[in-house]
GUMAR-931624 format. One record per residue (C-alpha): x, y, z. Coordinates in steps of 0.001 Angstrom, whole numbers, padded with zeros to 6 digits, always signed. Example, Ala and Ser with C-alpha at 12.3 -4.5 7.8 and 13.67 -1.06 7.14 Angstrom:
# GUMAR-931624
+012300-004500+007800
+013670-001060+007140
***
This chain:
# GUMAR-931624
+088875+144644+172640
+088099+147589+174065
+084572+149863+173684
+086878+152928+171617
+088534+150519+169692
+086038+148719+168434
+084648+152756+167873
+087883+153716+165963
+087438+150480+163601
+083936+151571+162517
+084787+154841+161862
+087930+153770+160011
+086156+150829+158151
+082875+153405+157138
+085789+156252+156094
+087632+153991+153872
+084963+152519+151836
+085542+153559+148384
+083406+156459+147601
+082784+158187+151226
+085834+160348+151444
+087878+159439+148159
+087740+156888+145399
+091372+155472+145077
+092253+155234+141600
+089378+157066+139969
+087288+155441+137387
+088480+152014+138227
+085949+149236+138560
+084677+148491+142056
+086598+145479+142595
+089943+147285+142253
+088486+150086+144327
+087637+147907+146812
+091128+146201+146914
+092607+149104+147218
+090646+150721+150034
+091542+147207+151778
+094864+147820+151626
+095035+151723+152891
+092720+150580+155424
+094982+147688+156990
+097879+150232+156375
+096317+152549+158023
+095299+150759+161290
+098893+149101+161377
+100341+152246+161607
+097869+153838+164254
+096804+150998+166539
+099157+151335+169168
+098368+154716+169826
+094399+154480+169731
+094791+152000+171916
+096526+153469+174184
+094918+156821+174266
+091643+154715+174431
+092577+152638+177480
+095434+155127+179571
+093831+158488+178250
+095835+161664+177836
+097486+162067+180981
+100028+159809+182600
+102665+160350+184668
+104906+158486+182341
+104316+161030+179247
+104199+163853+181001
+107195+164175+183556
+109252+161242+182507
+108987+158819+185663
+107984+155943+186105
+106332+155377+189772
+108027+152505+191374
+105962+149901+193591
+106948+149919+196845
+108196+146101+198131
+106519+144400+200395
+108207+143894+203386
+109795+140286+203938
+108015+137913+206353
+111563+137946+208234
+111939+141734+208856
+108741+142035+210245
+109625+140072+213255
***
């Protein structure tokens, strides 16, 4: 695991603890609270791991996104041609 996604899971996990941003259902007891919060959070990462992870490890810019190519690898030359 990456540095910024072990970042984006602390910031996620300390967001979604019942009581920092929102207290899902109100004036529940802190058990329920806390089940809930569980849930949204692992609903929440399914949904937006893929692309924190690969923002965190490709960035913005790729070729790929951007222009719609793919570079292909040149092939190395066969031991038979070369002679």
């Amino acid at each position: 695991m990456n540095l910024g996604m072990l970042l984006y899971l602390a910031v996620l996990f300390v967001a979604l603890t019942p009581g920092v941003l929102l207290r899902i259902p109100p004036k529940s007891s802190l058990l329920v609270a806390a089940a809930v919060h569980a849930v949204v959070f692992a609903l929440v990462y399914h949904f937006t791991y893929k692309m924190v992870y690969r923002f965190t490890t490709e960035g913005f810019t790729t070729k790929e996104r951007f222009e719609g190519e793919v570079e292909e690898e040149e092939e190395p030359e066969s031991a038979a041609a070369m002679y």
